[in-house]
LUMZA-70219 format. One record per residue (C-alpha): x, y, z; residue number from 1. Coordinates in steps of 0.05 Angstrom, whole numbers, always signed. Example, Ala and Ser with C-alpha at 12.3 -4.5 7.8 and 13.67 -1.06 7.14 Angstrom:
// LUMZA-70219
<<+246 -90 +156> 1>
<<+273 -21 +143> 2>
***
This chain:
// LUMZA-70219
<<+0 +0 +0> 1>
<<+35 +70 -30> 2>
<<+0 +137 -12> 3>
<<+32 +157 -82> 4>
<<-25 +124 -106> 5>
<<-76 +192 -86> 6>
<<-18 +237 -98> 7>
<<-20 +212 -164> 8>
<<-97 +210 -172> 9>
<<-97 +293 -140> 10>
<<-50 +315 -190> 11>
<<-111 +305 -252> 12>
<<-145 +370 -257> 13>
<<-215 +345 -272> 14>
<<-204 +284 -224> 15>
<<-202 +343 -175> 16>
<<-266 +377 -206> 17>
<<-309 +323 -205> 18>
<<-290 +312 -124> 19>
<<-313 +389 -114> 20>
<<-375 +388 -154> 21>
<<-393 +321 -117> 22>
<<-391 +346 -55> 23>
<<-422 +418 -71> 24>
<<-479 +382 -105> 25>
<<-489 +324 -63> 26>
<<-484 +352 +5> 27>
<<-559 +390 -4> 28>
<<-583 +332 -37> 29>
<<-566 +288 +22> 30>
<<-601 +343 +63> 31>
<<-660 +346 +23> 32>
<<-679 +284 +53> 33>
<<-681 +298 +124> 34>
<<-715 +367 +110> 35>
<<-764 +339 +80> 36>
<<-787 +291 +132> 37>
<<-783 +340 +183> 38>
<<-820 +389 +142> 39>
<<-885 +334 +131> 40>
<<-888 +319 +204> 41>
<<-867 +388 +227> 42>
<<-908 +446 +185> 43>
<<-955 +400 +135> 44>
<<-980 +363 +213> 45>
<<-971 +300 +181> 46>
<<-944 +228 +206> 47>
<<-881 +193 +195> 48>
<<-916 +142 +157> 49>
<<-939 +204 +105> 50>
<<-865 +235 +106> 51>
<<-843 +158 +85> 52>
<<-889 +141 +28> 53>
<<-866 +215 -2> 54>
<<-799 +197 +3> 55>
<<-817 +129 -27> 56>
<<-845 +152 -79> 57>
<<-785 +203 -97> 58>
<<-742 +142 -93> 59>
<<-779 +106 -138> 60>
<<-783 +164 -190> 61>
<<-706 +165 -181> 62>
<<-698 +105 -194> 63>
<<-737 +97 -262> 64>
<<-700 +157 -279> 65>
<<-629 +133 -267> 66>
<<-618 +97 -338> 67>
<<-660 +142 -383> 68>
<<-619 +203 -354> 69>
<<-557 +162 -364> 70>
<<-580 +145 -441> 71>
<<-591 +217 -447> 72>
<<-516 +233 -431> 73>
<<-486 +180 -476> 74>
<<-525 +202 -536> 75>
<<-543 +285 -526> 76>
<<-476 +304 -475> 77>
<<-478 +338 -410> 78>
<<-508 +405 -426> 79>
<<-574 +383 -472> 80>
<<-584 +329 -426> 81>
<<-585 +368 -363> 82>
<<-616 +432 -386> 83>
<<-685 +399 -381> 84>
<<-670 +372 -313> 85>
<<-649 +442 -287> 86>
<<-709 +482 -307> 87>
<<-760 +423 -278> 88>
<<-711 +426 -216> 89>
<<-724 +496 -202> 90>
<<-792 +506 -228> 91>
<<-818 +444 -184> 92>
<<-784 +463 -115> 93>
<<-805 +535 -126> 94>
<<-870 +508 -106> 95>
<<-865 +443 -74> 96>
<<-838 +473 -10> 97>
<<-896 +514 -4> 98>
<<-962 +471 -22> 99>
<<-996 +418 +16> 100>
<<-976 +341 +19> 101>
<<-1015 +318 -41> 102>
<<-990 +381 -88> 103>
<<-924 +361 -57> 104>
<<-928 +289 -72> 105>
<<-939 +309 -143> 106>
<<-875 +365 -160> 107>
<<-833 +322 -117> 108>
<<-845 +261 -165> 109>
<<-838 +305 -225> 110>
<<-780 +331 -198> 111>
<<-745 +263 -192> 112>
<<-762 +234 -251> 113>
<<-713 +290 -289> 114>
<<-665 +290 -234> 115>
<<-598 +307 -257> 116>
<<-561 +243 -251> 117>
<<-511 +272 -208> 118>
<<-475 +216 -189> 119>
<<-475 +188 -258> 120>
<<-433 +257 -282> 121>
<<-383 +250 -224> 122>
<<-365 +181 -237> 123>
<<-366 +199 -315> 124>
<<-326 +258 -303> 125>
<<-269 +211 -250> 126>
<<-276 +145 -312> 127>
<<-256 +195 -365> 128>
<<-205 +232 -329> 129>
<<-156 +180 -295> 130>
<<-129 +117 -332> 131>
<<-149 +40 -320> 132>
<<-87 +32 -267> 133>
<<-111 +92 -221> 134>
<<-191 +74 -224> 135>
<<-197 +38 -157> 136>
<<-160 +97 -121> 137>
<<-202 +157 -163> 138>
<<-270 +118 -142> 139>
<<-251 +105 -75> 140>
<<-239 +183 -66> 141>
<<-306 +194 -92> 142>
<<-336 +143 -39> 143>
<<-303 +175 +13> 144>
<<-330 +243 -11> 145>
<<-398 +221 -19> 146>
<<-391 +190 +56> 147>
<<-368 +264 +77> 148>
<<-430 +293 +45> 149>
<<-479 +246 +73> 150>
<<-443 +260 +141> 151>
<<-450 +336 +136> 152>
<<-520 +345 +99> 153>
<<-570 +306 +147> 154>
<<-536 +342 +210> 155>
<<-535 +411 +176> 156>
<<-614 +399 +149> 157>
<<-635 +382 +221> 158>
<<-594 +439 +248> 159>
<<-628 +491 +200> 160>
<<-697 +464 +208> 161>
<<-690 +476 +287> 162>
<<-672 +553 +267> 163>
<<-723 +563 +216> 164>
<<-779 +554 +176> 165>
<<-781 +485 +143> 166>
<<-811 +513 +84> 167>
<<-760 +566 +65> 168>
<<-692 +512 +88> 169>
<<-728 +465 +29> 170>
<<-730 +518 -15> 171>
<<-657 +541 -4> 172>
<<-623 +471 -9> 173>
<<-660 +453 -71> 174>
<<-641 +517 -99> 175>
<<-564 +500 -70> 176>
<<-570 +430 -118> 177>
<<-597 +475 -167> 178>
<<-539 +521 -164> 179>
<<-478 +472 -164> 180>
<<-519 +439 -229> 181>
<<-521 +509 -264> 182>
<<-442 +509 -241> 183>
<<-436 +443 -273> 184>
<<-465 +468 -339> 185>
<<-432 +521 -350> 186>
<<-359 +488 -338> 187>
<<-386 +424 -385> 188>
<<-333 +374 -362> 189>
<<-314 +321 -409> 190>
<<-344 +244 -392> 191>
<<-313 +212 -442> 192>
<<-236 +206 -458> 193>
<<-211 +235 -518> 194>
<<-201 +161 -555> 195>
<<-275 +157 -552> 196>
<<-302 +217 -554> 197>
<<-330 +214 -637> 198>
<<-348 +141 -620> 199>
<<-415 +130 -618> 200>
<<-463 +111 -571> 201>
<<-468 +33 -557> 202>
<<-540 +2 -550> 203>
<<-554 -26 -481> 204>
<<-567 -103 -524> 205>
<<-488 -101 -541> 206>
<<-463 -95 -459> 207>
<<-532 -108 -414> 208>
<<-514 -183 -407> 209>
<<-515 -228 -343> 210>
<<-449 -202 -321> 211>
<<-477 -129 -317> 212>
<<-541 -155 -286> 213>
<<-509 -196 -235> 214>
<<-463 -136 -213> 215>
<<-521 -96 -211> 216>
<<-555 -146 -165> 217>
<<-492 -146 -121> 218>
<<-500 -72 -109> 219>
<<-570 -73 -97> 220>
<<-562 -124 -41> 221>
<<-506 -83 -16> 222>
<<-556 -33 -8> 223>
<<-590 -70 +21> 224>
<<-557 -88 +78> 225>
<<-536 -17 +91> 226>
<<-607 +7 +91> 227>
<<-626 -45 +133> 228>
<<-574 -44 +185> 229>
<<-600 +36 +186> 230>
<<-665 +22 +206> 231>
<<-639 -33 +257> 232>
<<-591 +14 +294> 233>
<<-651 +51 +309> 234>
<<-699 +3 +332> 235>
<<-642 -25 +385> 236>
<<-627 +34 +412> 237>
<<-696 +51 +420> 238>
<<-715 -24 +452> 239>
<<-662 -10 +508> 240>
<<-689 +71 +517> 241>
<<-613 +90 +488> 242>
<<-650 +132 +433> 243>
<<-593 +192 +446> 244>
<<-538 +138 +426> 245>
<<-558 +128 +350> 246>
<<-532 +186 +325> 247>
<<-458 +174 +358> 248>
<<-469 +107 +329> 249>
<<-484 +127 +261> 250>
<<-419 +173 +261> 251>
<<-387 +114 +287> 252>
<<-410 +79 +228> 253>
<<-394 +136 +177> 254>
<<-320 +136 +201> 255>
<<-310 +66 +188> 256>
<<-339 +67 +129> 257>
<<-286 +129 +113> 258>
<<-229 +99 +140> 259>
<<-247 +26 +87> 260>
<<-253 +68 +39> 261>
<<-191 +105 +39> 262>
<<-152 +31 +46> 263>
<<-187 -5 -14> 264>
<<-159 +54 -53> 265>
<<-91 +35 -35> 266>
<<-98 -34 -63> 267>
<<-55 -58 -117> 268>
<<-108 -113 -142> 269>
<<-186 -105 -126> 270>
<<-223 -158 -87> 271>
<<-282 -182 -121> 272>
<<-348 -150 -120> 273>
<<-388 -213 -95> 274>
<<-326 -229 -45> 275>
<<-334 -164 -6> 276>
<<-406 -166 -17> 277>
<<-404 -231 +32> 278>
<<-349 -200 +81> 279>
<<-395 -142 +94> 280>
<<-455 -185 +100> 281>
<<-417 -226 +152> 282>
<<-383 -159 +188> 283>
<<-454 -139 +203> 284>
<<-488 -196 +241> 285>
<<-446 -197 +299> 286>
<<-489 -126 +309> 287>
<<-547 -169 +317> 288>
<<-523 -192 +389> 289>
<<-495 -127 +408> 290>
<<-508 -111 +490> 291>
<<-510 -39 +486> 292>
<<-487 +31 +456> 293>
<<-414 +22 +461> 294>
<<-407 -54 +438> 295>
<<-465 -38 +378> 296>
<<-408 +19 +358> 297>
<<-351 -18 +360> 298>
<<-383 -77 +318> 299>
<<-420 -25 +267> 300>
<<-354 +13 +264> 301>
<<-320 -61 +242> 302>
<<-380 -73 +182> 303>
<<-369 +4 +164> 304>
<<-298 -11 +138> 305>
<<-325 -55 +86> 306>
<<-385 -7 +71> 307>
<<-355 +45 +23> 308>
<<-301 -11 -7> 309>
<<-368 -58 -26> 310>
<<-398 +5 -67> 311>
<<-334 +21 -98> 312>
<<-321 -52 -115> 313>
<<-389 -45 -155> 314>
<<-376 +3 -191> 315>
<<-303 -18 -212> 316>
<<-330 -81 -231> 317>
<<-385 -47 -277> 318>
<<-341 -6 -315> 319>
<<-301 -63 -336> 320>
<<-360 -102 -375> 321>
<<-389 -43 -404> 322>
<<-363 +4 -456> 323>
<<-335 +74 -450> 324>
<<-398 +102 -488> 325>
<<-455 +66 -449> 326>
<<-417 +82 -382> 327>
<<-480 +141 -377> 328>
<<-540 +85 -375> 329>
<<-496 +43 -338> 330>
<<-482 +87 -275> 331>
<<-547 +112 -281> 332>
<<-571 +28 -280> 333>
<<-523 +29 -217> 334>
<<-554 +85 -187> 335>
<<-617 +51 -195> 336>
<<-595 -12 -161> 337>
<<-570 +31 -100> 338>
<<-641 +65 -92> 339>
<<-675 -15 -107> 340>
<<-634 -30 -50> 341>
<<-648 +22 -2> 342>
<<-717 +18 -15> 343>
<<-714 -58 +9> 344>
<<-669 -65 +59> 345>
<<-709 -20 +113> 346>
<<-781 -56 +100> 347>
<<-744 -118 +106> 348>
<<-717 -109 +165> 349>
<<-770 -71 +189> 350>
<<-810 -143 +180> 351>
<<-756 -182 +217> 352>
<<-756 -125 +276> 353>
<<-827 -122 +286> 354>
<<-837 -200 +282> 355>
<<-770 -222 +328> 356>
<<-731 -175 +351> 357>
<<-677 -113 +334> 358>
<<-627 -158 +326> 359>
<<-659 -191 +271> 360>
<<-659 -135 +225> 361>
<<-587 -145 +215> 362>
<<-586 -217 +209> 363>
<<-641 -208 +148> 364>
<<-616 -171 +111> 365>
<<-540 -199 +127> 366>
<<-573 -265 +112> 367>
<<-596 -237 +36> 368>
<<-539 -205 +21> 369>
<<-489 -268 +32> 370>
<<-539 -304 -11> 371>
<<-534 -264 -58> 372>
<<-448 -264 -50> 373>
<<-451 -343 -57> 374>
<<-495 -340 -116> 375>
<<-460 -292 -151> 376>
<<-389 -321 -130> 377>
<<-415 -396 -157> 378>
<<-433 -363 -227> 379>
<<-377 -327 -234> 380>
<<-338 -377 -227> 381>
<<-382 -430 -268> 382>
<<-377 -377 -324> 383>
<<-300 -365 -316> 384>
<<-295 -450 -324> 385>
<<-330 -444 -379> 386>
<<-294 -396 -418> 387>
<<-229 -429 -397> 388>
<<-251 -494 -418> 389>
<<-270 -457 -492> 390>
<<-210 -419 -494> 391>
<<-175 -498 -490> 392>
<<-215 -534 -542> 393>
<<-193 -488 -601> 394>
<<-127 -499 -572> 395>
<<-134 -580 -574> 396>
<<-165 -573 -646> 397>
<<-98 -545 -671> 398>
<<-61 -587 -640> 399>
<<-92 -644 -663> 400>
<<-88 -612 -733> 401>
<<-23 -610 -732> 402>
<<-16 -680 -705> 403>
<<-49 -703 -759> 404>
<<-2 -660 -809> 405>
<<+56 -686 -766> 406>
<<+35 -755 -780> 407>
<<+14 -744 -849> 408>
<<+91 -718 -871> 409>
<<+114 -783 -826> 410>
<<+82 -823 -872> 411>
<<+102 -786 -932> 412>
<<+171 -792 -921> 413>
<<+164 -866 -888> 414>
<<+133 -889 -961> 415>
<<+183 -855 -1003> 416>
<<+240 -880 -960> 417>
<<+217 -955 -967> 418>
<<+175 -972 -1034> 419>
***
């Protein structure tokens, strides 16, 4: 392990670029989230049940929009792709913030179904920029930034809704994500490298295959355990009246996660997607049997280090079966699989926590996600047998060709030597 290896990666302007962008854009977005939750139960008088299904519902819309976003920068570029996203952005969340729930509901769904695929253009933007040696360090920086943002947004979302109106603090951090999109149009970053920039765009028949699906699946049950080990944090904290200790937990969490991160990065050869999948799955159920605050820490602070290295893993993995030009749909399919996740792992746990017991949150969804590892692992490795065992048969058809020429000459020579 060489810390050369981010020296190197910080030198590339637009490797640099696409860091700052990602956290200028993705902090409010990660704030969005809390804000409005807090602005559904807190100035719309509604329940937490309401605030969930909205938030649903934006997921979903996210989530359908992932790919079609991401076709849209393959084949149009950044700038007529996301100039349509921009206006609905601020048009809708001029509004939203101020309406009812049901009005709400509806610009909020309209709003995320031309999302600017943010993440998609900061991944684009790191892919195009660094070469094939320095990937797994670039993306791992860009984990560890998107951990940073997710850190600061929530906590600075619940901070401004205690200081004012939940209405307005909507308004201003949409119009924040609005803002650092604008910035990103107007600076137009490449997110392809030059060797294929006048290629052209490659149909999702030619590179959707089963690899690409089962990588997608991986991340999706990655998700999946994250979301659900969320919701399970909560629900043992609150079983033992420790409700004060989740957010030091969390942070906890966060830091591990960080800290994994920022050693995958240094890795000379990745560990497979489906491999790291199963580590994390079996990191987290230990947290099932957890005591109290401090041991639930210590044991979530242990799964967090594989937390950030799974994702990145993913993604690594993804851009190696699918071509430069499709990498758009593709991120945007990954980004897709993350929200598929989320939107899983807490009702799934939720089931197991309501039914049995805290601790079986994180054994659920631990339990689905090394399922998912072994599957994927026994493929992958049925698949690579398969293509060594074809890569040997053209090899044992020449040589028996040239056996038979071999024996051919023999005889040749054998018949002219003795009549």
């Amino acid at each position: 392990m060489q810390l050369s290896a981010y020296r190197s990666s910080l030198r590339i302007p637009q490797l640099r670029l696409a860091l700052i962008l990602g956290v200028m854009i993705r902090t409010p977005v990660a704030a969005s989230f809390i804000i409005l939750t807090l602005h559904v139960v807190g100035d719309l008088g509604k329940t937490y049940g309401e605030a969930g299904v909205l938030s649903a519902v934006a997921t979903v819309c996210v989530a359908i929009a992932g790919p079609w976003r991401g076709r849209l920068l393959d084949r149009l570029g950044l700038r007529r792709a996301v100039t349509p996203s921009i206006i609905v952005l601020i048009a809708c969340w001029s509004v939203a913030p101020f309406v009812g729930y049901w009005p709400l509901m509806g610009l909020g769904a309209l709003a995320s179904l031309f999302v600017v695929p943010v993440f998609s253009i900061v991944r684009q933007m790191i892919l195009a920029a660094v070469p094939a040696e320095g990937r797994r360090t670039a993306l791992s920086l860009d984990s560890m930034a998107t951990e940073i943002s997710f850190m600061v947004g929530p906590a600075f979302g619940v901070w401004a809704c205690t200081k004012w109106d939940t209405s307005w603090v909507l308004f201003s951090v949409q119009m924040a994500v609005a803002f650092g999109c604008i910035v990103m149009w107007l600076l137009n970053p490449s997110l392809v490298s030059e060797k294929s920039a006048d290629s052209a765009p490659v149909a999702r028949r030619e590179w959707m295959g089963v690899a690409a699906v089962a990588i997608l699946a991986a991340t999706a049950a990655s998700t999946v355990v994250l979301a659900g080990s969320d919701v399970s944090v909560v629900a043992a904290m609150r079983t033992i009246g420790r409700e004060g200790a989740v957010g030091p937990i969390m942070m906890v969490w966060a830091a591990g996660s960080l800290i994994g991160g920022f050693l995958y990065g240094l890795l000379r050869r990745p560990i497979r997607s489906y491999w790291i999948l199963g580590m994390l799955a079996v990191a987290t159920m230990p947290a099932a049997f957890a005591p109290g605050p401090m041991s639930l820490g210590a044991l979530m602070f242990v799964a967090g280090l594989l937390c950030a290295p799974t994702l990145t893993a993913t993604t690594e993995a993804l851009t190696e079966v699918v071509p430069e030009r499709a990498r758009g749909e593709a991120m945007g399919w990954h980004g897709s699989a993350i929200n598929a996740g989320s939107a899983l792992g807490a009702p799934l746990a939720g089931f197991a926590i309501d039914h049995i017991s805290p601790g079986a949150g994180f054994l659920a969804v631990a339990a689905l996600g090394l399922a998912v590892a072994a599957l994927g692992s026994t493929a992958q490795s049925v698949r690579r047998r398969r293509a060594r065992v074809a890569r040997a048969r053209p090899d044992a058809s020449a040589a028996c060709r040239d056996g038979d020429a071999v024996g051919r000459d023999l005889a040749g020579r054998t018949a002219g030597r003795y009549p």
